[in-house]
C-alpha positions as CSV (number, residue, x, y, z in Angstrom):
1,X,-24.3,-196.0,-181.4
2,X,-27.3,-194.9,-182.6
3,X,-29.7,-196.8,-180.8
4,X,-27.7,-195.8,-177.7
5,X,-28.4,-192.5,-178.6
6,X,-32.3,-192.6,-178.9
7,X,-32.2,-194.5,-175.4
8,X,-29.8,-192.2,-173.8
9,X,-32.1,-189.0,-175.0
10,X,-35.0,-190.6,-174.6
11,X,-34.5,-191.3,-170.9
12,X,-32.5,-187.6,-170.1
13,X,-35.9,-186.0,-171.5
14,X,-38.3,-188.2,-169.5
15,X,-35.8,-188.0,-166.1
16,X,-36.5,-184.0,-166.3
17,X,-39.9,-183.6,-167.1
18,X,-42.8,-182.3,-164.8
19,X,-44.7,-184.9,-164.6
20,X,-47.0,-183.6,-161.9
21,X,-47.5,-180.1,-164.3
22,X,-48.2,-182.6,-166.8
23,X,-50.6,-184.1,-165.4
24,X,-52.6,-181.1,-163.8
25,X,-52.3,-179.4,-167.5
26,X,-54.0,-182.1,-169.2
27,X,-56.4,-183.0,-166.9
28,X,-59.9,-183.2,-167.8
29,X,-62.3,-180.7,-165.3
30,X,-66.1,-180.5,-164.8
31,X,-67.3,-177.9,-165.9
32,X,-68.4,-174.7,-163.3
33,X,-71.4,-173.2,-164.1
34,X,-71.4,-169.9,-162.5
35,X,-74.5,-166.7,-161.5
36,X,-73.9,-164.8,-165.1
37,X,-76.5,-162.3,-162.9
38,X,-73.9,-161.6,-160.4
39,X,-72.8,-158.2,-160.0
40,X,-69.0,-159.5,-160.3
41,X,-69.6,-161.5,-163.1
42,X,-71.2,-158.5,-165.3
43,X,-67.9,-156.8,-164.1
44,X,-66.3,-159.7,-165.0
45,X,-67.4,-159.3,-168.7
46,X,-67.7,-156.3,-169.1
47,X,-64.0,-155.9,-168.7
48,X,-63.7,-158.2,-171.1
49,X,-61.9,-160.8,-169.1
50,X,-63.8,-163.7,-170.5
51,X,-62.2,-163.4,-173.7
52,X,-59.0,-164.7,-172.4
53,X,-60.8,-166.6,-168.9
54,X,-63.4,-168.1,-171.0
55,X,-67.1,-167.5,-170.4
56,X,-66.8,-169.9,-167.1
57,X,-63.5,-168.5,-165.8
58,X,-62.1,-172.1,-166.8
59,X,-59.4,-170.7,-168.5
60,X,-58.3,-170.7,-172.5
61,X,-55.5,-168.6,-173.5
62,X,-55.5,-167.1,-169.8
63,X,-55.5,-169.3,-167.4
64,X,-58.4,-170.7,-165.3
65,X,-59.9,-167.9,-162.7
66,X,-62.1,-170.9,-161.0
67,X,-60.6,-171.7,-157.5
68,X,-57.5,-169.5,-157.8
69,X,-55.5,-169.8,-154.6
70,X,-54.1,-165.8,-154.9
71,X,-55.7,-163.6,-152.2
72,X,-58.1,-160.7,-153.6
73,X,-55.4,-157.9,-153.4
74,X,-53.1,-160.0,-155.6
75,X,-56.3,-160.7,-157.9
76,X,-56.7,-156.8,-158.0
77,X,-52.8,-156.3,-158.7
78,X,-53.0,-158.6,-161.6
79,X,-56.2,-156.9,-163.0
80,X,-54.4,-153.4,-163.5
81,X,-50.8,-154.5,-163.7
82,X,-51.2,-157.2,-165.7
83,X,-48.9,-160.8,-164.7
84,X,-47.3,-163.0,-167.4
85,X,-48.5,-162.5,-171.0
86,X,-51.2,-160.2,-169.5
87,X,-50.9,-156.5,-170.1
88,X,-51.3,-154.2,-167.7
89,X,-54.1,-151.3,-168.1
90,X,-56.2,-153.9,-169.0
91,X,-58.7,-152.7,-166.1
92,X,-60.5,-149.8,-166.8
93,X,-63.0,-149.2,-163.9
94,X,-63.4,-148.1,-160.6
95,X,-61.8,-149.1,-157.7
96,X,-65.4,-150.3,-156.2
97,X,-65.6,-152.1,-159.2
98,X,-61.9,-153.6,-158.8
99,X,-62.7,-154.9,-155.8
100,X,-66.2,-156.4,-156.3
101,X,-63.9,-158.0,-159.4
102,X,-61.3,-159.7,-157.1
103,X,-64.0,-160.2,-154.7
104,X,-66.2,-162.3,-157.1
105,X,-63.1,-164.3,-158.6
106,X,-61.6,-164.7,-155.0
107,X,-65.5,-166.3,-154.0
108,X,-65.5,-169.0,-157.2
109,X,-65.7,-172.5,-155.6
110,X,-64.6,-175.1,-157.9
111,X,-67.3,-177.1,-156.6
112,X,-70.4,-175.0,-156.2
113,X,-70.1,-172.4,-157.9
114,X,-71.4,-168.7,-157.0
């Protein structure tokens, strides 16, 4: 009975699993180097974004900022209302600022870099 068990549980937890959000969250990524001269990436830190982006927007205990598929108003939502386990009022500059910001995130290419 036990062995049936193991087996039984064993399969139910593999027949529901993500494998596809598995396999993107583990996967191993070049790293981008990106302009730390650019106007939007001095914005970038000093907002302080890079603390939870990581110094290359790759992503740490936020998640990666480096090809992001949201649209630059929906980057510039996020920065001052916050998404997820991010707070909102985290933003504290202007709105030219803002949108230089989402500008400079939105313009990240995974590939080549800005």
């Amino acid at each position: 009975l036990a062995v049936s068990a193991v087996f039984y549980l064993t399969w139910e937890a593999a027949a529901h699993h993500d494998w596809e959000a598995a396999k993107e969250q583990g996967k191993i990524r070049d790293a981008v180097e990106l302009d730390k001269t650019a106007e939007g990436y001095l914005i970038v830190e000093q907002q302080g974004c890079i603390g939870c982006h990581g110094t290359n927007l790759e992503g740490g205990q936020g998640p990666a900022l480096v090809g992001t598929e949201k649209t630059v108003d929906e980057i510039k939502d996020i920065a001052v209302n916050g998404i997820g386990s991010m707070p909102k009022g985290l933003f504290t500059g202007t709105e030219e600022e803002l949108q230089k910001l989402a500008e400079y995130i939105k313009s990240i290419d995974p590939n080549g870099a800005k």
